[in-house]
C-alpha positions in Angstrom: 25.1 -29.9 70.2 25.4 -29.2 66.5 24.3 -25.1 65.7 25.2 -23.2 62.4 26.5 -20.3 63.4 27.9 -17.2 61.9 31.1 -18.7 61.0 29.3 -21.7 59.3 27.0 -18.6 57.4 30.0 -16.8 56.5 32.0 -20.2 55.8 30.0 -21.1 52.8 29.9 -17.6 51.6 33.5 -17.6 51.5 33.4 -21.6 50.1 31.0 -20.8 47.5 32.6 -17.4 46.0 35.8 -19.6 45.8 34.0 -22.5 44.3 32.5 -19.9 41.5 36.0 -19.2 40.7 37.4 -22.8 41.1 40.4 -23.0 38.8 40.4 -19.1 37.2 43.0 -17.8 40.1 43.0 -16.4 43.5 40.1 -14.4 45.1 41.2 -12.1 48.2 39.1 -12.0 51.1 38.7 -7.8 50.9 37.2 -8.5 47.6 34.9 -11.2 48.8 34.4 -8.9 52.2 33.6 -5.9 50.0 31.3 -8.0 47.9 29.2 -9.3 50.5 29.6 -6.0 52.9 31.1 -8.6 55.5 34.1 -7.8 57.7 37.5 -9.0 56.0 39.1 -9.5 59.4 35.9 -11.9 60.3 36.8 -14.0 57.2 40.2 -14.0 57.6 39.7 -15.9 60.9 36.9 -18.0 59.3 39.6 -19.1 56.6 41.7 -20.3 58.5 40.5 -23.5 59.6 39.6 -24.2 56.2 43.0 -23.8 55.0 44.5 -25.8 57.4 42.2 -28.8 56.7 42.8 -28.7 53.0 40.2 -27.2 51.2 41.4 -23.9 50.5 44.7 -22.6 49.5 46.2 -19.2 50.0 48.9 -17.2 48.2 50.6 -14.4 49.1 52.0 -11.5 46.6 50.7 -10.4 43.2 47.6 -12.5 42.1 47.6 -14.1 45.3 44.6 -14.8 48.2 42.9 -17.8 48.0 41.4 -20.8 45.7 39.6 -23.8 46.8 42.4 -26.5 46.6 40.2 -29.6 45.9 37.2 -29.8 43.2 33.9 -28.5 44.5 32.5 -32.0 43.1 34.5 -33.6 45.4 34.2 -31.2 48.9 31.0 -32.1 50.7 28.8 -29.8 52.6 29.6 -32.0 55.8 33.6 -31.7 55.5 33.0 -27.8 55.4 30.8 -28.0 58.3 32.7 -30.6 60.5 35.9 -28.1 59.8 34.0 -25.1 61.0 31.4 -26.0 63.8 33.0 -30.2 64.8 31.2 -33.4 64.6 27.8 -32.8 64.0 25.6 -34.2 67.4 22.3 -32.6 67.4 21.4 -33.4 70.8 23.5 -32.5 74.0 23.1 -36.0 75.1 25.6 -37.4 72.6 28.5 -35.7 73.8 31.1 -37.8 75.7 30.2 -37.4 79.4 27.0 -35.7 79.2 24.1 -36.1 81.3 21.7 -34.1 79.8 18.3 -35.3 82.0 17.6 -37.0 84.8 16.7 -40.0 83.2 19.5 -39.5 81.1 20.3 -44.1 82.3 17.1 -45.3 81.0 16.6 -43.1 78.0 15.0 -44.6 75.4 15.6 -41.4 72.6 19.1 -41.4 73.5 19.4 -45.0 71.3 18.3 -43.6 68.4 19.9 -40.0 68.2 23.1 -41.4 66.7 20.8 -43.3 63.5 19.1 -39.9 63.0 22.9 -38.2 63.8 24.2 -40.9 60.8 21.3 -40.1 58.4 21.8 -36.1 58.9 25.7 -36.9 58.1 25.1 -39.3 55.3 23.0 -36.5 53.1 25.7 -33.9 54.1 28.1 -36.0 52.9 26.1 -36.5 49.6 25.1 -33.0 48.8 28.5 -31.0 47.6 30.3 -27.6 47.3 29.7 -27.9 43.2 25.9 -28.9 44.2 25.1 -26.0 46.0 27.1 -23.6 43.3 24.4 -24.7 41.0 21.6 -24.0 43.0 22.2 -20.2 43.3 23.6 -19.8 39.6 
């Protein structure tokens, strides 16, 4: 089942601070921890999937920490999520194997979770990093 958690919360903090900065150098996470009076060891966990999926780039020494490595008009709210939290499936029933009621065979709801699953997806996917950057600017 899909649930924004902390790490989502925190997530965007992080993806947003780095998208206000997109292209003026590095940000380090202490900064961005002392900023937001959030834990930098938290973040530094948090970051880590997103660095490994692409989004954001770190650099170590002198001027380094970390930049968003693709354009924030290009990085949708649902790749940020699906890299934090995993596919996005709103109801227990739509994970693989799961049973979630007793009528869980004949369930009518269960046919149309994955349209309303799609749609959710399809205006993540629209709404991006850049979009979001504007709203709280």
């Amino acid at each position: 089942m899909f649930n924004i958690t902390t790490k989502s919360d925190y997530g965007f903090i992080i993806m947003l601070e780095l998208a206000k900065k997109y292209q003026k150098g590095h940000i380090s996470l202490a900064q961005i921890a002392n900023d937001k009076k959030l834990s930098a060891g938290y973040l530094m966990q948090i970051i880590q999937p997103l660095v490994k999926a692409g989004l954001v780039e770190s650099k170590e020494g002198k001027g380094g920490g970390f930049a968003l490595k693709k354009d924030p008009k290009k990085t949708s709210v649902l790749e940020i999520l699906q890299t934090l939290e995993g596919p996005i499936r709103l109801v227990k029933c739509l994970k693989d194997d799961s049973q979630c009621c007793e009528g869980f065979n004949v369930c009518e709801a269960k046919k149309v979770w994955p349209i309303i699953v799609k749609d959710v997806q399809n205006a993540l996917a629209q709404r991006t990093l850049f979009d979001l950057v504007k709203k709280i600017k």
